[in-house]
VMD Tcl script that draws the C-alpha trace (Angstrom):
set ca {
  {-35.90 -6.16 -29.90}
  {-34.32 -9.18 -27.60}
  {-33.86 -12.33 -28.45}
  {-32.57 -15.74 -26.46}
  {-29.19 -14.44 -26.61}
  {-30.32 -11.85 -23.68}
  {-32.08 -14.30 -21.59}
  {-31.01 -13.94 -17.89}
  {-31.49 -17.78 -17.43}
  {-28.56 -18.33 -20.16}
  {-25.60 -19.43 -18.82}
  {-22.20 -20.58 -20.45}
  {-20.21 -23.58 -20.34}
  {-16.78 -21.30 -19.78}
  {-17.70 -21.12 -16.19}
  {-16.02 -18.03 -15.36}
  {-18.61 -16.13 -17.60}
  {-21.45 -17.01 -15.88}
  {-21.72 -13.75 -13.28}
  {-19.19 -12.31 -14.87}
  {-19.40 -8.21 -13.85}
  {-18.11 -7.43 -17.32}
  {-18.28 -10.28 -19.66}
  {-21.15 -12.70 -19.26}
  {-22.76 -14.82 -22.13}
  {-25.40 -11.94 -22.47}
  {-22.33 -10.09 -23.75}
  {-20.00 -11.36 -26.24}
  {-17.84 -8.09 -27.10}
  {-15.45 -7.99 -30.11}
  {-11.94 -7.27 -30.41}
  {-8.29 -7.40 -31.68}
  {-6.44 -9.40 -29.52}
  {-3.18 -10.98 -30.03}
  {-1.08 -14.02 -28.17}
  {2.23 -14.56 -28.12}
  {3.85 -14.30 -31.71}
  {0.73 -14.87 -32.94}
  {-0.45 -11.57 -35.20}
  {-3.73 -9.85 -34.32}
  {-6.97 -11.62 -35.19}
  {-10.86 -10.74 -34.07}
  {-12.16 -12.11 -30.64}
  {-14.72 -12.36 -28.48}
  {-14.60 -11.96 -24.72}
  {-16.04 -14.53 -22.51}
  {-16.16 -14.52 -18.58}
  {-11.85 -14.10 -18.58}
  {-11.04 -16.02 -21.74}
  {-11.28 -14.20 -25.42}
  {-12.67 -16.56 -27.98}
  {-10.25 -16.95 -31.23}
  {-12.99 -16.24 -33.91}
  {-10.95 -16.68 -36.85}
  {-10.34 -20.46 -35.19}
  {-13.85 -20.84 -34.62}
  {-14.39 -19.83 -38.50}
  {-11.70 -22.34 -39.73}
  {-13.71 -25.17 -38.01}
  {-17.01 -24.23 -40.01}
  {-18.82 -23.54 -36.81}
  {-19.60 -19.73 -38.46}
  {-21.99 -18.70 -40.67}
  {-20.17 -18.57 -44.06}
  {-20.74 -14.76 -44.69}
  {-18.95 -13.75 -41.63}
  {-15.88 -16.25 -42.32}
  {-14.24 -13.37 -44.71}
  {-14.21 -10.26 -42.55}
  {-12.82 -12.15 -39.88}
  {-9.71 -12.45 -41.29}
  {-9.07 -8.77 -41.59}
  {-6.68 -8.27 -37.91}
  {-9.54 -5.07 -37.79}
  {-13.01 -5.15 -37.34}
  {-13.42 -2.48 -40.25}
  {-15.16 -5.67 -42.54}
  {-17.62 -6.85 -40.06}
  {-18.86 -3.62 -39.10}
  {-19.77 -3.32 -42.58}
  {-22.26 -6.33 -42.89}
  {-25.55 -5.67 -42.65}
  {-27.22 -5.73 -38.94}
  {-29.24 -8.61 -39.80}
  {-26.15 -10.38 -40.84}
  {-24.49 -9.67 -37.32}
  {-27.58 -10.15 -35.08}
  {-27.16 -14.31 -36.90}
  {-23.26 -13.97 -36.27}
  {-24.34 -13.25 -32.43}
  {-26.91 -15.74 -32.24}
  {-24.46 -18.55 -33.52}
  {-21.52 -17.26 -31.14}
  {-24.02 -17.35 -28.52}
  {-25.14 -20.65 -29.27}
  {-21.50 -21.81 -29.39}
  {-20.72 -20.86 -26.47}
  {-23.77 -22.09 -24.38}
  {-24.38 -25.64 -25.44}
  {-22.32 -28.14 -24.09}
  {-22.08 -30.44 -27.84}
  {-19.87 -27.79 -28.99}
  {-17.64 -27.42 -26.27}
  {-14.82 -29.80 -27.25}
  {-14.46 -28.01 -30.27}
  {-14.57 -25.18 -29.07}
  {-12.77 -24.64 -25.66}
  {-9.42 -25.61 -27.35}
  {-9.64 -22.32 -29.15}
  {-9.92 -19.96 -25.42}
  {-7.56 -18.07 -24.16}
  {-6.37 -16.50 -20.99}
  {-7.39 -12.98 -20.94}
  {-4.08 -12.29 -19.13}
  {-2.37 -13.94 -21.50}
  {-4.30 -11.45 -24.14}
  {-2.36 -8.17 -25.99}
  {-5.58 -5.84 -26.91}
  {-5.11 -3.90 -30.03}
  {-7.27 -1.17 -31.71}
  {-10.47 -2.49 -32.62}
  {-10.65 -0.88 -36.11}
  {-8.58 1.32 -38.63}
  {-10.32 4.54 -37.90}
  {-10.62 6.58 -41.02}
  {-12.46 9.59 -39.15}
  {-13.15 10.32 -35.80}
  {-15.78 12.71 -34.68}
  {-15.88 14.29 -31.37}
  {-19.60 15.73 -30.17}
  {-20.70 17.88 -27.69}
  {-24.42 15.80 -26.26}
  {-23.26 16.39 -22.28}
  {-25.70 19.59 -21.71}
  {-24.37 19.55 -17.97}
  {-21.08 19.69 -19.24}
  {-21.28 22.61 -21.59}
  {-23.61 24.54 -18.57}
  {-20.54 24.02 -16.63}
  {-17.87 24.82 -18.73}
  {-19.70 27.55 -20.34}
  {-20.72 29.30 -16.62}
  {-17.06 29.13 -16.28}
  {-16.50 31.63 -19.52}
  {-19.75 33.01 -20.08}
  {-21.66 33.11 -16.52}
  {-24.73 34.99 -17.65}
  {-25.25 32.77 -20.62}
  {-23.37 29.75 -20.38}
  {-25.34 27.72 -23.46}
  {-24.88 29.62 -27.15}
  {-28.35 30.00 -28.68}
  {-27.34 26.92 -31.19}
  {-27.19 24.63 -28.61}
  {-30.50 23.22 -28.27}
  {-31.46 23.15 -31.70}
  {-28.14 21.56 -33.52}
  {-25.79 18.18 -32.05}
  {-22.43 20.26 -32.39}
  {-19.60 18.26 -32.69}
  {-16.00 19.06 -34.57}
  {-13.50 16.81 -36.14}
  {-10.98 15.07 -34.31}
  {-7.55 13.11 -35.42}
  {-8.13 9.97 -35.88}
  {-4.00 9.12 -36.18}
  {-3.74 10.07 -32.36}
  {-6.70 7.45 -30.96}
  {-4.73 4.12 -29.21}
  {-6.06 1.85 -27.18}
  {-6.26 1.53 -23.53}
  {-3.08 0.99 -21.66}
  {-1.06 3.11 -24.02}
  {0.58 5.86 -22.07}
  {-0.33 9.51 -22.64}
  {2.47 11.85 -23.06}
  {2.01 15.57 -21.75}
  {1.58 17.64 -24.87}
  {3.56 20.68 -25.53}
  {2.28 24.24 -26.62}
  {1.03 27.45 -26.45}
  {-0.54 28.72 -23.18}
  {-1.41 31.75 -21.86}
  {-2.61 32.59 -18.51}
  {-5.05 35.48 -17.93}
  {-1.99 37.69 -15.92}
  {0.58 36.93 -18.71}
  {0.95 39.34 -21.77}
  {2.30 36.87 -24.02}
  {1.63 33.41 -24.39}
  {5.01 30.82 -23.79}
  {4.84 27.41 -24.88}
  {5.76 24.58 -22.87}
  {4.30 21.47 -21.25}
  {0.43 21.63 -20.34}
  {-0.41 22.78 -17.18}
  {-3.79 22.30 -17.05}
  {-3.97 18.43 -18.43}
  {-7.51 17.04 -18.24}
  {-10.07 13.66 -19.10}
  {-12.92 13.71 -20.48}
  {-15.77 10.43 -19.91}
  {-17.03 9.99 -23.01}
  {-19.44 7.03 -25.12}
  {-17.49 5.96 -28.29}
  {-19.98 5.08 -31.06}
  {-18.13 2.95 -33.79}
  {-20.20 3.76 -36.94}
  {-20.94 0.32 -39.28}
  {-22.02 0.36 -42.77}
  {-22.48 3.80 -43.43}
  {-24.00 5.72 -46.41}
  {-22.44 7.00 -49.62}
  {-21.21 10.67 -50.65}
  {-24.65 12.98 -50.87}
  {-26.91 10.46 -49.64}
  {-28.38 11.37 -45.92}
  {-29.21 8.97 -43.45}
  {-32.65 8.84 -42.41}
  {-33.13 9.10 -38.24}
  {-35.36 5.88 -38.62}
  {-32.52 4.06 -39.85}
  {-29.09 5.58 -37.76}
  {-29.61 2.76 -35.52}
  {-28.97 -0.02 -38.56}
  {-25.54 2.06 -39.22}
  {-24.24 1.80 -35.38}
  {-21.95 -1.06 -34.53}
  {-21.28 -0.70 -31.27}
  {-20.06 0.93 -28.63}
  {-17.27 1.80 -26.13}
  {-15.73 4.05 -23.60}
  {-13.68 6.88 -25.37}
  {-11.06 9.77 -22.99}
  {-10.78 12.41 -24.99}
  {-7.91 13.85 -23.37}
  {-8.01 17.94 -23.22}
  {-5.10 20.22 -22.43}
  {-7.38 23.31 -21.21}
  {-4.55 26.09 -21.30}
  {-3.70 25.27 -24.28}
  {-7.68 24.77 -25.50}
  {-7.86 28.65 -23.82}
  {-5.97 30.31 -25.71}
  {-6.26 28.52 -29.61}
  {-10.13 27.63 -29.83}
  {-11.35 31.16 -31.10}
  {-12.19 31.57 -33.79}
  {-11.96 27.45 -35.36}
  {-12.30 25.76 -32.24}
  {-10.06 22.23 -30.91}
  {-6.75 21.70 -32.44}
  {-3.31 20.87 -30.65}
  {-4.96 20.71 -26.98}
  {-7.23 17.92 -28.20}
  {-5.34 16.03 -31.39}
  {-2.79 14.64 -29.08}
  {-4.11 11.61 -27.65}
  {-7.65 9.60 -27.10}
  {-8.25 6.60 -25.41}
  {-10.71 3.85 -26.23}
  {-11.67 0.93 -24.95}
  {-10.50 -2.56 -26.31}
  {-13.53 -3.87 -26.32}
  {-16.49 -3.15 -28.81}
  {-20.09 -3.27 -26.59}
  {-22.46 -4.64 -29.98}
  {-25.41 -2.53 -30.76}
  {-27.16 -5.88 -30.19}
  {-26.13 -6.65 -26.85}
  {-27.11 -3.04 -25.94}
  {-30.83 -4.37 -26.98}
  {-32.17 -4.83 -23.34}
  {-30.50 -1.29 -22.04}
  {-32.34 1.16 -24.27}
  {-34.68 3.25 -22.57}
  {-36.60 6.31 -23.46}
  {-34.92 9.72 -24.14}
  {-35.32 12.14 -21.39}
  {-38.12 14.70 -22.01}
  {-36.85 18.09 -22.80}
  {-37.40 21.06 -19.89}
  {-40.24 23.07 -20.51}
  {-39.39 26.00 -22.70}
  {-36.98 24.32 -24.89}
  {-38.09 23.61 -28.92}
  {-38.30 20.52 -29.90}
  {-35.49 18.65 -32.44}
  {-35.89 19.87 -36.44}
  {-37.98 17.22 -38.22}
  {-35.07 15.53 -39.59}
  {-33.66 14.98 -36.03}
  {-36.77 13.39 -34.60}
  {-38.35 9.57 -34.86}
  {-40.66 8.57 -31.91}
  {-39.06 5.48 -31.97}
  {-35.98 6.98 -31.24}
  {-37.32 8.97 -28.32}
  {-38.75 5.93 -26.79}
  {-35.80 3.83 -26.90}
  {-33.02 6.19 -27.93}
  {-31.16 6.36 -24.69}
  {-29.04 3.93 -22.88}
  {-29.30 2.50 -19.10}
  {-25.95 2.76 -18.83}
  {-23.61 3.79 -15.44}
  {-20.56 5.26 -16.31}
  {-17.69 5.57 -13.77}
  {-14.77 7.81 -13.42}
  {-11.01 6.25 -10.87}
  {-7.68 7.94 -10.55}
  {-4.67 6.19 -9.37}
  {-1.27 8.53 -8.59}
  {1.84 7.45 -8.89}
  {1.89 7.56 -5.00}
  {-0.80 5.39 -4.63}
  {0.22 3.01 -6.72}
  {3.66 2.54 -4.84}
  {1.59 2.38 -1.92}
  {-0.42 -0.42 -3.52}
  {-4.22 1.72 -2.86}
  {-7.06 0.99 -4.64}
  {-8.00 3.39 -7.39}
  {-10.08 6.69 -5.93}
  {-13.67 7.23 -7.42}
  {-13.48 10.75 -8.99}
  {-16.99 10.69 -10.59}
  {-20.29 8.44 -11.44}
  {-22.04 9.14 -14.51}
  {-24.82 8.10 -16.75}
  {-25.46 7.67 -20.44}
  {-29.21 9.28 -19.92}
  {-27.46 12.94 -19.33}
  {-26.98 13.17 -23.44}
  {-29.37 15.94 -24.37}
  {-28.73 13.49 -27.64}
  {-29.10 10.72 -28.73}
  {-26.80 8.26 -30.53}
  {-29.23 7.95 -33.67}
  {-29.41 12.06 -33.88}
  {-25.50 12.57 -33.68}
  {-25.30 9.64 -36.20}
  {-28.21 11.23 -38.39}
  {-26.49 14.96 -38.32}
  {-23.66 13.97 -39.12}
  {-24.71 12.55 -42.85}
  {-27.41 15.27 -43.00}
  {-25.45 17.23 -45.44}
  {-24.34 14.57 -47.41}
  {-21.30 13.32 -45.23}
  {-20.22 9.75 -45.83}
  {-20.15 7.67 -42.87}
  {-17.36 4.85 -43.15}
  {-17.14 1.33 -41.15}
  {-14.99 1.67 -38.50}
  {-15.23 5.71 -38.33}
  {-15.50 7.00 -34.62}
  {-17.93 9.23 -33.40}
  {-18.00 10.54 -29.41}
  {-20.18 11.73 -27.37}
  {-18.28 14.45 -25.76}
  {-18.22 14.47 -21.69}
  {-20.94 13.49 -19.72}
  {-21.42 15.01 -16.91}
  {-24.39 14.30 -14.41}
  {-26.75 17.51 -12.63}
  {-24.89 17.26 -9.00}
  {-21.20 16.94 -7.94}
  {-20.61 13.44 -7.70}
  {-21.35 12.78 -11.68}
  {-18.86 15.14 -13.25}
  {-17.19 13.87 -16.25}
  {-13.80 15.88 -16.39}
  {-11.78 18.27 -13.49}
  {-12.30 20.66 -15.30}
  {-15.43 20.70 -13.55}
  {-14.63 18.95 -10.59}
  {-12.10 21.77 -9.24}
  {-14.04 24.45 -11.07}
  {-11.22 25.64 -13.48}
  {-8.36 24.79 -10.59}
  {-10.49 26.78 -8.16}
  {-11.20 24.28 -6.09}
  {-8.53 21.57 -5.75}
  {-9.95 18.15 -5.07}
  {-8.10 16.15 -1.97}
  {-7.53 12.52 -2.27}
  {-7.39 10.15 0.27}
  {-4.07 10.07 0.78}
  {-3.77 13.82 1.04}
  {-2.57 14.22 -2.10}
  {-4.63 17.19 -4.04}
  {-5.72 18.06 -7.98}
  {-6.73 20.42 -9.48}
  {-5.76 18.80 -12.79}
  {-3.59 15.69 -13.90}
  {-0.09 15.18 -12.96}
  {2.42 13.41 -14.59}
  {2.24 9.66 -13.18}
  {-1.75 9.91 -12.57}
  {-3.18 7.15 -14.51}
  {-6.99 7.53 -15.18}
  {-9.32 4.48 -15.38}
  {-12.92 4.98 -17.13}
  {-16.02 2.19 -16.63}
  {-19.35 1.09 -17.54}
  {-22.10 -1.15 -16.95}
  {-25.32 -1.09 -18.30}
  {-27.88 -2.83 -16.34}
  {-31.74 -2.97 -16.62}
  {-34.68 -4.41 -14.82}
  {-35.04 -7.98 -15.83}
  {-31.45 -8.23 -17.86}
  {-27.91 -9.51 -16.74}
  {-25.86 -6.71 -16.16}
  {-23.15 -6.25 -18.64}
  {-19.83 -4.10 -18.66}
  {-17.74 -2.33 -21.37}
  {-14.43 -3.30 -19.42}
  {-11.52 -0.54 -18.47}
  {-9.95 2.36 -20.71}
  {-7.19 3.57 -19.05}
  {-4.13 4.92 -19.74}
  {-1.47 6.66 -17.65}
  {0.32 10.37 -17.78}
  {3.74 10.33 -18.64}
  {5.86 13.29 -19.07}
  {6.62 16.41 -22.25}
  {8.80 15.15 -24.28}
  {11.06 18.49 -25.24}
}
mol new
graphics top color blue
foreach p $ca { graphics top sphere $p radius 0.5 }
foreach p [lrange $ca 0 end-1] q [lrange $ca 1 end] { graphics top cylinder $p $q radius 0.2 }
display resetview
């Protein structure tokens, strides 16, 4: 499934790509980016320059059938083409950027990343949020139900609930402390005010690409053709709130309020080298409804990707220290996978849209060091972390600023990363 744009021995004439920790040639992640006065337009990052595609386009140096959607200041169009259609759009960009008779063209048209305003990479019409993390929901659930922390429907059904797609912004847009109704377990009537208990979640955000019409399923074989690509998603949680309003309909106001994504959209494509197979099941547990499994899918249906968890207070950033590693995660702890959430969710008939958003819900690793949320971390506020500094958490405070990674990286492949999503806590607004 890889192709010469994957090759470790290609390098790029924009030498800052070439060992690039995020962004090398083996990349070549889309976005929304804006310069100046300039309105949004689609780009592509490179090393730390982003690629004006739209330019690129006007020169003719683009396939003719990707010309159009780049226009759109969203990437809604070209997540619609079909995959073969954007596996030629990568090859050309790839080409473009790697051999040196295009580079006078070409170079004029880079810019700065610094220089670079990131906007949201589509117009989400629906956003999705799942539930794949099975250490997560052991964790949370021990925390509520000790005896039986999984419900019987776990194992058997991707569960996932809708989310508000109005709330999702980009990364580097401030998170304001939601207001509402709490209630702690001593009080005998809930008040509402300012979370208390404000929370992250690391989460994979799949942006969905063509799609299927009203009443017609998607097949498992073919999710993968209707995934665009990917990025990191923090689906922030207010847990008091969540406590005391998710019975009997589940998330509402402690999860509508805010989500972050990253800027940057990972292509299915460039994810080729990174798949890997799907972690067997434990013994014991029944294997996925017919309609959920493709051997294909469990050879390849998982992703080799690290996924990394940094806070930064408001008193260490006056004091100028470095970021503190909260967590470090992997993709491979989804009980599953991308194609099955994507097939489950069209199983009834569900239209998938371009640009819709699905997540993965937190993933959390088996030990202490890989968990996705403090939820976890402090075990419900039992267990305040300490930080460096001496500063302590059980959850966020206003002026914490939380910074979610990735890089995928694979035996034989250039690493690649998915850049930052972060976003910082600012306070209720009465």
């Amino acid at each position: 499934m890889t192709d010469q744009t994957h090759s470790p021995d290609l390098t790029s004439w924009v030498k800052s790509a070439n060992g690039h920790a995020d962004f090398p040639i083996q990349n070549l992640p889309l976005g929304i980016f804006s310069v100046g006065t300039e309105g949004p337009r689609a780009g592509t990052a490179i090393g730390d320059k982003v690629l004006d595609l739209w330019a690129v386009a006007e020169l003719g140096l683009l396939p003719r059938a990707d010309v159009v959607p780049l226009e759109d200041p969203t990437l809604n169009a070209f997540f619609a083409l079909p995959k073969e259609t954007r596996v030629a759009f990568r090859a050309r960009l790839s080409e473009l950027l790697s051999d040196e008779q295009y580079r006078d063209q070409v170079e004029p048209l880079l810019h700065d990343a610094a220089d670079c305003t990131l906007h949201l990479p589509a117009r989400i019409g629906d956003y999705t949020d799942f539930y794949v993390g099975i250490h997560h929901a052991m964790n949370i659930g021990k925390q509520f139900r000790p005896d039986n922390p999984l419900l019987p429907n776990y194992k058997y059904v991707p569960i996932g609930y809708h989310g508000r797609a109005s709330s999702v912004r980009v990364s580097g847009e401030s998170v304001v402390r939601p207001l509402g109704q709490r209630k702690a377990p001593d009080e005998d009537v809930p008040t509402r005010g300012p979370s208390r208990r404000l929370d992250y979640e690391l989460e994979l955000g799949v942006w969905i690409g063509p799609g299927n019409d009203l009443g017609h399923p998607i097949d498992i074989a073919d999710a993968g053709d209707h995934v665009a690509g990917f990025g990191l998603l923090n689906d922030w949680s207010a847990r008091d709130l969540q406590g005391w309003e998710y019975q009997p309909l589940g998330p509402f106001l402690a999860k509508n309020f805010h989500s972050t994504v990253s800027p940057w959209v990972v292509t299915a494509e460039a994810m080729d080298p990174f798949r890997k197979r799907q972690a067997p099941r434990p013994e014991g547990d029944p294997a996925p409804l017919d309609y959920l499994h493709d051997a294909d899918d469990q050879a390849r249906g998982s992703l080799a990707l690290e996924l990394d968890t940094f806070l930064l207070t408001a008193k260490m950033r006056e004091a100028g220290d470095a970021p503190h590693r909260l967590s470090k995660s992997a993709a491979e702890h989804m009980y599953w996978t991308v194609a099955q959430i994507v097939t489950h969710h069209a199983s009834n008939g569900c239209d998938l849209r371009p640009g819709d958003l699905l997540g993965t819900g937190t993933i959390s690793g088996s030990d202490e060091e890989s968990l996705g949320s403090l939820m976890e971390i402090s075990q419900g506020g039992k267990t305040p972390i300490t930080l460096p500094n001496g500063e302590t958490r059980s959850f966020l405070e206003d002026g914490d600023e939380i910074i979610l990674k990735a890089t995928a990286r694979a035996d034989g492949a250039v690493p690649i990363g998915f850049g930052e999503c972060r976003a910082v806590v600012m306070p209720a607004r009465a």
